[in-house]
N, C-alpha and C positions, 0 to 999 in steps of 0.2 A: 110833417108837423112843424109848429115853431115853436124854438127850444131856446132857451138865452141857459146859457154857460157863464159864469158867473165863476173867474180866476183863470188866467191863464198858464199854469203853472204845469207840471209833468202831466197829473192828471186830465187838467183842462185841456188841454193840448192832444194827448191820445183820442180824447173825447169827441173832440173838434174836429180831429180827423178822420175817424170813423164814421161819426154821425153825417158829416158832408159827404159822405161817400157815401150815404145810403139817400142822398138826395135831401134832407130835412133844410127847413131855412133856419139858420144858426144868428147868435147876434153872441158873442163873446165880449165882454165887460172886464175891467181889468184896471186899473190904478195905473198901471204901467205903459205908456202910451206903443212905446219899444216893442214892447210883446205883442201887442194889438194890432201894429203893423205889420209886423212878420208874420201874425197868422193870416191877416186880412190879404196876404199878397200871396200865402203859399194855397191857401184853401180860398172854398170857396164860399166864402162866409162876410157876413158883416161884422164892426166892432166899435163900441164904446169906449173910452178910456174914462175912468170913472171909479168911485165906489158903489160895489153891486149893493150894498146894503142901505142904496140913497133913494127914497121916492120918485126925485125925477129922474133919474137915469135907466133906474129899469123902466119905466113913461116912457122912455124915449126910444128903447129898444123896439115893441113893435106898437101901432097906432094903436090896432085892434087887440092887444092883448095878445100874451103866450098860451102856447098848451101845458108847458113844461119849461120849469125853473131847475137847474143841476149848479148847487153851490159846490164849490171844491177849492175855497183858497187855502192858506193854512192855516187859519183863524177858524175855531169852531165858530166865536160867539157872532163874528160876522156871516157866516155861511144861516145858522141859525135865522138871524135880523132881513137877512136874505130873502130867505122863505119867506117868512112873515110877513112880509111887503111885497113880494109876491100872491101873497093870499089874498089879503088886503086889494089888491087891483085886480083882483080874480085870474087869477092861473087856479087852475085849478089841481095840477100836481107838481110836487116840491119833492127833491132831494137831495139834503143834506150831509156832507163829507163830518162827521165826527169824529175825532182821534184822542180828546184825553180820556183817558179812563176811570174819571171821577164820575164822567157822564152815562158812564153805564147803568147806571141803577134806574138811569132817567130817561132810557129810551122810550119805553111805552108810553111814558107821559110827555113827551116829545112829538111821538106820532098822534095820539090820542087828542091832547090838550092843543096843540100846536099846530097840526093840522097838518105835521111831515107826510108824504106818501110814504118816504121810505128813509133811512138813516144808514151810509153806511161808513165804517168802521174800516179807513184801508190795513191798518195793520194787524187789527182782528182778523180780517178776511186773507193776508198773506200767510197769518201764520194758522190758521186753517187748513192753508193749500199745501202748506210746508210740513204738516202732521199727517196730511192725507198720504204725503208719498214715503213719509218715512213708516206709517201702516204698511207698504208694500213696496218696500225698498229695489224689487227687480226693477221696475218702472222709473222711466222720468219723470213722468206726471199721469196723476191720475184723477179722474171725475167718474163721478156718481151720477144715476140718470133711475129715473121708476120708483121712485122713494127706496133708492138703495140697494133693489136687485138687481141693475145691472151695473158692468162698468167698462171705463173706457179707458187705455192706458196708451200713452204713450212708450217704446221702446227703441235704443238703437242696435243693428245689427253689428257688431266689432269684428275684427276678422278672427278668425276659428271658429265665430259660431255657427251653429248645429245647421242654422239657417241659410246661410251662406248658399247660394245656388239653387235652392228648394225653388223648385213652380209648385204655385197656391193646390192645384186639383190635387197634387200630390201627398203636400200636407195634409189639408185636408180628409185625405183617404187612409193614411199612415198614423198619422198622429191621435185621432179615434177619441178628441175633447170638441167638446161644444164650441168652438171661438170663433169671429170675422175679424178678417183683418180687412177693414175698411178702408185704408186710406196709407198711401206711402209716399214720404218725401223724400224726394233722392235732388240734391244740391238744390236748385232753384225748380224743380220739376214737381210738380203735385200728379200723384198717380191716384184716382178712384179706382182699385184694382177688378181684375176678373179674375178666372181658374187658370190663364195662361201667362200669367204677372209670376218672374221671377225675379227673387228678393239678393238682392248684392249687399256686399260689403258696403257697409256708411249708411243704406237705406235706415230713413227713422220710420218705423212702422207704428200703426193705430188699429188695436185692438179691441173691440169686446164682446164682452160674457158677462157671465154671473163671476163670483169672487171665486167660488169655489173651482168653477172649468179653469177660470185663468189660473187660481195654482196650482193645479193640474196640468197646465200645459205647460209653463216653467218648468215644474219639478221634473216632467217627462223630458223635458229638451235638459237637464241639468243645468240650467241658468237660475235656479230660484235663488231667492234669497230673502231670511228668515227676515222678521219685524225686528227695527231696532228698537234696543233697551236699554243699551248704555252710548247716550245722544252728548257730546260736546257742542256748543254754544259761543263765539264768540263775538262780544257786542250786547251789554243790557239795556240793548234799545226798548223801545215801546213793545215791537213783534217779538222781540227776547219776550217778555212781561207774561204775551199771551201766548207763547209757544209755549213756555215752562210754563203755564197754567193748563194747558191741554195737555202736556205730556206727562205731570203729575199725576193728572185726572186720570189719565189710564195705565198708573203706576210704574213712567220710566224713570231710569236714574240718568239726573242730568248735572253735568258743571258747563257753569258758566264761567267766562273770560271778562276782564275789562278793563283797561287801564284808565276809569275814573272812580276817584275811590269812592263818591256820595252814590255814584249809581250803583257800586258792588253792593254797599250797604244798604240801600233800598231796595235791592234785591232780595239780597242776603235773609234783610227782613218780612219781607214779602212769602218769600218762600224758604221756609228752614230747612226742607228737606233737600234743597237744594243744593250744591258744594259749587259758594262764590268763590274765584281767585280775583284778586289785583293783582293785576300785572299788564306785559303787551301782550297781546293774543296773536302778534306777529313773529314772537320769540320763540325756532325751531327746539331750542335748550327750555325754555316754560312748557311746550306741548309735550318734548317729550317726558317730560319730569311728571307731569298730568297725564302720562301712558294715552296718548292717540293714538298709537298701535291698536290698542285694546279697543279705542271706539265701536259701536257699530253704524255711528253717524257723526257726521261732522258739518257743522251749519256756520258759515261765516256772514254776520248780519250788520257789520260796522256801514258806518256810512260814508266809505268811500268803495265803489264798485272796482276799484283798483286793485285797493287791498284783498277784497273779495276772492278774487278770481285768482288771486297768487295763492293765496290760502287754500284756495280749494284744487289749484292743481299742486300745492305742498303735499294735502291730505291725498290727491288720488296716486299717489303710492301707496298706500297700506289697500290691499285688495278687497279687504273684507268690509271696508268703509266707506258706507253710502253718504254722500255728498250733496250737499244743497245750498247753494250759493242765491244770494238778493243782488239782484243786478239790475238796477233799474234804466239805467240808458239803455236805448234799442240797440244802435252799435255795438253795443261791446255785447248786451247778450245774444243778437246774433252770432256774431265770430266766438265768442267761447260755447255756441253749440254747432256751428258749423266744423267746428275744431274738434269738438270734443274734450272741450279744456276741462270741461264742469258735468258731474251724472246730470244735474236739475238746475235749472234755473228758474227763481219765481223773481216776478216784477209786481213792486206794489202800484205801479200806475196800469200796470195791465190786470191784474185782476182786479180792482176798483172797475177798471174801464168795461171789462165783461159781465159784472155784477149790473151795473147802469144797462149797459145795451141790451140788457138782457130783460132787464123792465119797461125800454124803451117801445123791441120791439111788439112787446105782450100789450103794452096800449096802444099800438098800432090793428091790432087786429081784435081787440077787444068787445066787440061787439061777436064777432064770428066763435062757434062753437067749437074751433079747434085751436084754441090760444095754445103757443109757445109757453111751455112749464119749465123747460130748462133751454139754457143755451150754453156750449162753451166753445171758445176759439181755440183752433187745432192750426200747425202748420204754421207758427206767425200771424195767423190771422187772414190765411187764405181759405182757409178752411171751416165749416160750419158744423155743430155736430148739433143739434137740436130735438128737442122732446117735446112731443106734440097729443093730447090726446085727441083718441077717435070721434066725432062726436057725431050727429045724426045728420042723413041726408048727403054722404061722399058718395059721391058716383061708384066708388071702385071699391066700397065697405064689401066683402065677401070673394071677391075677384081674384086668385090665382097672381102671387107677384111675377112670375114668366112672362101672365097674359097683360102686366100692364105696359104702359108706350112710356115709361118713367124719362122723364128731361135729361140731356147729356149732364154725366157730374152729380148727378144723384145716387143716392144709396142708401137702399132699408135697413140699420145695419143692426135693429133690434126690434122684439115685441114683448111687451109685460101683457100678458091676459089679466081679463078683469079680475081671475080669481088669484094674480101674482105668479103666474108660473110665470119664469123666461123663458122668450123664446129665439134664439139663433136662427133667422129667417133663411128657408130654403124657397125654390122658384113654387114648391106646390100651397105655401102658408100663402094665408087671406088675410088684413086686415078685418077684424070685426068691431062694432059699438062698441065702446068702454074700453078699447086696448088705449095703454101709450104706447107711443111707438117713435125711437130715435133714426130721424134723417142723418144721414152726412153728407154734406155736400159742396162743392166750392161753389156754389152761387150762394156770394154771403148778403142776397136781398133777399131771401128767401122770408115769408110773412105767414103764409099759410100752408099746411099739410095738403088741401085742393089743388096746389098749383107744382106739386113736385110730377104732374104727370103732362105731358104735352098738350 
């Protein structure tokens, strides 16, 4: 498709380089001529230097017109102006990066009156992903897939655990809960496992089930650990805002950190229930005086990834304290999970970036009956875990998964039946009409459920 990106910024740039790797013709716009060059020489894209919110510049991006406008600088009202002139010259789908939270109330009529495809919210959407693993704190990260029956977690294996040494057929046979373990990263190595895949020390493993097997299987192995309730915070950033607005919502007790005193107060004010301190959130003598011991979560969200990543390996002494650190360069949150410096780490340029491609690739196959409903990136981004439903006319609707010729790096690694049962696929399950059914896979071009078989 032709896609004009519109900011070359974290976001943009994650965008830019996924999207070019999926082959799409890209034209990135940008104010800044600097940044347009570096993209234009490392990928493989065109670029404007320019205001994306100017008539003639998006004109000049493609002769014949875009499929797809993706605004992301850090100006909503330009991203907005963006679209709109995008509309205007006929693209016909717009999506716009919004972040203050004035403009919440005005989403619908943003999409509606304005003609958005889509609106997203990166800091809404990290602190989303930051409530989701603190709902199920064994986990690194976890997604949701089948309107919510099933799930997918990430896990690492540390040494003494139970795990340690286990071949899969044996788990399996032993352990007596519903689970797949689909998918194991061991250093730079991406494993699609079988029943003779044994699990080592530092393996980060990818799970799923339903919620219920996987607490079941924690609690049997002894690794569970309970939902956190008493969450520490520090940084009244924007994801602060809407993390303590979801964590309220499901009655946690939370204090927040911050050495800016108008942002405690606007906190403060924001949410009463809440216990703001002023102060530094760097101060071993302030956290412990605010008992972090006693945490059952500790979320470092300032905006330096530096600070971050110290705070969050201060906090992972206390054992009983699930950790979740904002780390938006890719270097450093590579190395603080290949270390192990950090339980979790969320980037708010990568989940924007997997919200977007995850729309992208649903209007790429939009016309076909088995559109992509969910997508998440696993493994860095080597890995594909997608949710597809079954729709009419697959060759292989009723077929025995044993008897299919499935593509190297594939894997069925879930089925929701129409009537919502889960289902843990064995070689005798058949795909039927009306199931969804999650692939994993490392071929991350992957567009249709038809083509996961040879």
């Amino acid at each position: 498709m032709r896609i004009v990106v519109v900011g070359a910024g974290k976001v943009g740039r994650v965008l830019t380089e996924q999207l070019a790797a999926e082959k799409h013709d890209i034209v990135v716009i940008d104010q800044d001529s600097d940044l347009i060059e570096s993209l234009v020489n490392i990928y493989d894209v065109r670029g404007v230097a320019g205001n994306g919110g100017c008539y003639d510049i998006q004109k000049d991006a493609f002769e014949d017109g875009a499929d797809l406008l993706i605004a992301t600088t850090s100006s909503d009202e330009t991203n907005i102006l963006a679209c709109l002139v995008a509309k205007k010259l006929g693209t016909p789908h717009t999506i716009a990066r919004i972040r203050n939270p004035e403009y919440e109330k005005q989403l619908h009529f943003m999409r509606e009156e304005l003609g958005l495809s889509m609106v997203v919210n990166p800091e809404k959407a990290t602190a989303r992903e930051i409530a989701r693993v603190l709902r199920f704190p064994s986990a690194i990260k976890r997604e949701q897939f089948c309107r919510q029956r099933f799930e997918l977690v990430e896990y690492r294996i540390n040494e003494g655990n139970p795990l340690v040494g286990l071949q899969l057929s044996d788990l399996y046979r032993n352990i007596r809960v519903k689970i797949l373990i689909c998918a194991v990263a061991r250093g730079q190595q991406t494993i699609i496992p079988t029943g003779a895949t044994v699990l080592q020390k530092g393996d980060k493993i990818y799970l799923t089930a339903s919620a219920r097997e996987l607490e079941s299987f924690f609690r049997k192995l002894n690794i569970f650990k309970a939902r956190a309730n008493n969450i520490m915070i520090v940084g009244a950033s924007r994801i602060a805002y809407y993390l303590v607005k979801e964590l309220q919502d499901i009655q946690k007790r939370v204090t927040v950190i911050d050495s800016n005193a108008a942002r405690c107060q606007a906190m403060s004010e924001k949410f009463p229930g809440a216990l703001v301190i002023h102060g530094d959130g760097a101060d071993s003598e302030l956290l412990s005086e605010e008992r972090i011991s006693e945490m059952d979560a500790f979320v470092p969200l300032t905006g330096l990834d530096e600070t971050n990543i110290i705070l969050a390996m201060y906090a992972n002494q206390f054992p009983n304290c699930k950790v979740v650190a904002k780390i938006n360069r890719p270097s450093f949150a590579d190395l603080a999970n290949e270390k192990g410096l950090v339980d979790s780490v969320v980037s708010t340029a990568a989940v924007t970036s997997e919200i977007i491609a995850r729309y992208v690739r649903a209007m790429q196959n939009s016309f076909d009956s088995d559109n992509i409903k969910t997508l998440h990136r696993l493994v860095g981004g080597r890995v594909e875990a997608l949710e597809f439903n079954v729709g009419p006319g697959l060759p292989f609707i009723g077929v025995p998964l044993k008897d299919l010729n499935l593509r190297e790096g594939m894997l069925v690694a879930g089925i929701v039946r129409q009537n919502g049962a889960p289902v843990i696929p064995s070689g005798a399950d058949a795909l039927q009409e009306g199931d969804d059914v999650v692939i994993v896979t490392t071929d991350t071009t992957l567009h249709a459920l038809r083509d996961i078989v040879k």
